[in-house]
C-alpha positions as CSV (number, residue, x, y, z in Angstrom):
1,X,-20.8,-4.2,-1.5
2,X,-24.1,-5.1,0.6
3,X,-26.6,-6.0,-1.9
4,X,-29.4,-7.7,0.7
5,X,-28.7,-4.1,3.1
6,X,-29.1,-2.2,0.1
7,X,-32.0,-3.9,-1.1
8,X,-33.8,-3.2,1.8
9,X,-33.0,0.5,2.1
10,X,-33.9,0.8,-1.7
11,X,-37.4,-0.5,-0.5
12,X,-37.9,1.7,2.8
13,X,-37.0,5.0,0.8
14,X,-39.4,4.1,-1.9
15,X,-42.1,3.3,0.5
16,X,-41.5,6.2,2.4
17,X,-40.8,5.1,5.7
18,X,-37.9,6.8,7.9
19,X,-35.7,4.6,10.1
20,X,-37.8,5.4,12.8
21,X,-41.0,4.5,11.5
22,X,-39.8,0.8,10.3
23,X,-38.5,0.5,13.6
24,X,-42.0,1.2,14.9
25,X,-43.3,-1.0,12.3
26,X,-40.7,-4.2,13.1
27,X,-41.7,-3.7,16.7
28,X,-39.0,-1.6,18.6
29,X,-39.8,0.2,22.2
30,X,-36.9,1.6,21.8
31,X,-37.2,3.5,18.6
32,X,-33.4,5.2,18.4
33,X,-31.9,1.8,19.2
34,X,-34.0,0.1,16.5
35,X,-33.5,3.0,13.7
36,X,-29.7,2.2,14.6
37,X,-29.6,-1.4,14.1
38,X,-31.6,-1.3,10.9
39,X,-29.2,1.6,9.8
40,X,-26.4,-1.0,10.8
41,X,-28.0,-3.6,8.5
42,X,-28.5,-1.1,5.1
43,X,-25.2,0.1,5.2
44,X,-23.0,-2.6,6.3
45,X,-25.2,-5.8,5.6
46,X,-24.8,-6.6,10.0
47,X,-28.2,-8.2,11.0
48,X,-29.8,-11.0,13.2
49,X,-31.7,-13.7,11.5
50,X,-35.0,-12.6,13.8
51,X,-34.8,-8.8,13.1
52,X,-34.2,-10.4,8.9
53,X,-37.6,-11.4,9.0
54,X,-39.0,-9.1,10.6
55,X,-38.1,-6.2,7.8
56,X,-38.8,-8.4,5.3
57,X,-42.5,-9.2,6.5
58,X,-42.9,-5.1,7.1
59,X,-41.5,-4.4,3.7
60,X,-43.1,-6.5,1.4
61,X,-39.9,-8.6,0.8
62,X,-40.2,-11.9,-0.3
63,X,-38.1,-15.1,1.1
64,X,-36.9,-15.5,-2.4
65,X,-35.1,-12.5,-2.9
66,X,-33.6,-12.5,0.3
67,X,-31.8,-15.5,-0.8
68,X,-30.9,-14.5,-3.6
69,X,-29.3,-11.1,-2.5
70,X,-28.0,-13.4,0.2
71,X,-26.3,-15.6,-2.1
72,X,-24.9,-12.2,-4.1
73,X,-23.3,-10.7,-1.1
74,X,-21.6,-14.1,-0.4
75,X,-20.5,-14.2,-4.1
76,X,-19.1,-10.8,-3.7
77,X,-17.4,-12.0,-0.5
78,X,-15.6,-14.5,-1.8
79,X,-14.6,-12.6,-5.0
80,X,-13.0,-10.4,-2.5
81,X,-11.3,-12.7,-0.4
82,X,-9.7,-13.9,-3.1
83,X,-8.8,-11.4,-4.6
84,X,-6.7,-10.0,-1.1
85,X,-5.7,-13.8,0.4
86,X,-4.0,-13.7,-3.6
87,X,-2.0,-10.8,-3.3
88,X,1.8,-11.4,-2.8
89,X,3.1,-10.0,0.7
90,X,6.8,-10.4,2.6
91,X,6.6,-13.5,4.7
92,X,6.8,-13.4,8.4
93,X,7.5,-14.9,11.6
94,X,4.7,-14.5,14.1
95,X,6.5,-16.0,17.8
96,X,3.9,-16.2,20.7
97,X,5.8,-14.6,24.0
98,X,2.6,-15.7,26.4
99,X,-1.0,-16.4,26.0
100,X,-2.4,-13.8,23.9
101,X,0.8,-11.7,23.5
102,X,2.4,-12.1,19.9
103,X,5.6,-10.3,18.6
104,X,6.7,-10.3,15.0
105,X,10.5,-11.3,14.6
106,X,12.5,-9.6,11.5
107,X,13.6,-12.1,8.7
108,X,16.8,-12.4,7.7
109,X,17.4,-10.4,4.1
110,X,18.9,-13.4,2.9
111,X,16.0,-15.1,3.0
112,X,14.1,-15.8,0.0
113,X,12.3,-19.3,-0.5
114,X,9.7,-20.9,1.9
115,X,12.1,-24.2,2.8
116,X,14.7,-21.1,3.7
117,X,12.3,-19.5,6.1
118,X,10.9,-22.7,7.3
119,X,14.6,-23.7,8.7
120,X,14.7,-20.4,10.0
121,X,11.8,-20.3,11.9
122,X,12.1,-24.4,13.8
123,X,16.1,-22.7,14.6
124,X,14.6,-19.7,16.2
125,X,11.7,-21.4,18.1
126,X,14.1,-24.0,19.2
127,X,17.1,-21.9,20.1
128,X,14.4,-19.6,22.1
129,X,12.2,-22.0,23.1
130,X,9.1,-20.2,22.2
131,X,6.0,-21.4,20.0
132,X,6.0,-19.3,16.5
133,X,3.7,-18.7,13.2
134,X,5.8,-18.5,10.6
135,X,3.1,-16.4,7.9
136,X,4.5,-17.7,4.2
137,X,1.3,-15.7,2.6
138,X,-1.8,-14.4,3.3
139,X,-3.3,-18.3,2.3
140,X,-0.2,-20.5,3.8
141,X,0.9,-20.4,7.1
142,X,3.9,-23.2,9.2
143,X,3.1,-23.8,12.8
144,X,6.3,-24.6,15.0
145,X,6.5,-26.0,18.5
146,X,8.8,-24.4,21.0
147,X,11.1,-27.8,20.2
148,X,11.7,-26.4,16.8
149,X,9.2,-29.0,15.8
150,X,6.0,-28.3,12.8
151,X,3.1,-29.3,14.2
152,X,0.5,-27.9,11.7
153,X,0.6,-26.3,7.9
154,X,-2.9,-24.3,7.6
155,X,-4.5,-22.5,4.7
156,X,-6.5,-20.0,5.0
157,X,-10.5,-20.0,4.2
158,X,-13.1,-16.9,4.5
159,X,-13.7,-17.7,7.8
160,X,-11.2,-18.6,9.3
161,X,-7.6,-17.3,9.2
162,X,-4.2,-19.1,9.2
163,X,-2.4,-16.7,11.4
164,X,-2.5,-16.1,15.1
165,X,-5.9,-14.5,16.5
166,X,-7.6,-13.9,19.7
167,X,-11.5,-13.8,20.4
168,X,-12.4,-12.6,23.5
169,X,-15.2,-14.8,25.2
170,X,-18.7,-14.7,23.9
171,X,-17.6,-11.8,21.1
172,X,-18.2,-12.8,17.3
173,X,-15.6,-10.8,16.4
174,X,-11.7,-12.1,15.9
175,X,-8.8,-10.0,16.8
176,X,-6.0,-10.2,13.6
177,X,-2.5,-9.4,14.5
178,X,-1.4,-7.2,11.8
179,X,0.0,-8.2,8.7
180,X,1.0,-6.8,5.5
C-alpha cells in the first residue's frame, strides 16, 4: 500500500489537474518526463524529497499530513516485513565462488537443526576453501570464513538484509540472490 502516493493522486483528480498539468505546475520543461515521475510517485510511493515539496506546495498539501501518511506507509512497511522475514523457509548455504558470483550448495536431507547445518557449512567452506552464507531464515543468517571459521551471525532489519547482495556503484537499489 502507498498511502502518501495515493494521497496525492486522490488530491490531483479532485482538483482536476492531469499529470501533465501538475508537472507544469511543479515546474517541469520536460513535461512527459515530469508526468512520469509523479506517476512513479502515486502509484508506487518512489519520490525525491525536493519534487515532495514541490506537489505538496502545488496541491494544497499540508506538512502535517505528509508526515503523517509518511509515518502510515512506514507502519505498513514494517507490518509487511514482518510478516515475510516471519515466514518459515528451507535453510541454505549461500558459498561465494568470486567477487560478486554466489552459488547455492544443496543441504544434506539429513539435515534438520541449525547446530546440524552450522557444522555442515564451516566443513564445506573448509574442506573447499571458499567463504559461505549459510541462510538459517529469512531473519538469521552464519557467516563462515574460507578456514571453516564464523566470523559474523547477522539478523536481518528492513533495510538491510542478512544474506549476500550486490550494489552496483552509485545505484540505491540492492541486488538479492534468490531465496525461498
Amino acid at each position: 500500500m502507498n498511502y502518501l502516493g495515493g494521497y496525492f493522486h486522490e488530491q490531483r483528480i479532485r482538483q482536476s489537474l492531469s499529470l501533465g498539468q501538475l508537472a507544469r505546475l511543479v515546474g517541469y520543461r520536460n513535461v512527459a518526463k515530469g508526468a512520469n515521475k509523479i506517476c512513479r510517485f502515486e502509484r508506487g510511493g518512489i519520490v525525491t524529497d525536493n519534487l515532495l515539496a514541490a506537489l505538496a506546495d502545488a496541491l494544497g498539501i499540508d506538512h502535517p499530513t505528509v508526515e503523517r501518511l509518511i509515518e502510515q506507509d512506514r507502519q505498513e512497511h514494517l507490518r509487511a516485513w514482518e510478516a515475510w522475514v516471519n515466514q518459515p523457509v528451507s535453510m541454505q548455504l549461500v558459498v561465494r565462488y568470486m567477487a560478486a558470483v554466489y552459488g547455492k550448495v544443496k543441504m544434506p536431507a539429513d539435515i534438520t537443526t541449525h547446530e546440524q547445518a552450522e557444522a555442515f557449512a564451516c566443513e564445506y567452506a573448509r574442506q573447499h576453501r571458499l567463504r559461505v552464507c549459510l541462510v538459517l531464515s529469512r531473519r538469521q543468517s552464519v557467516w563462515i570464513d574460507d578456514e571453516g571459521k564464523v566470523y559474523a551471525r547477522t539478523e536481518a532489519t528492513p533495510d538491510k538484509p542478512n544474506m549476500p547482495w550486490m550494489q552496483a556503484r552509485n545505484d540505491k537499489r540492492k541486488f538479492l540472490f534468490h531465496f525461498e
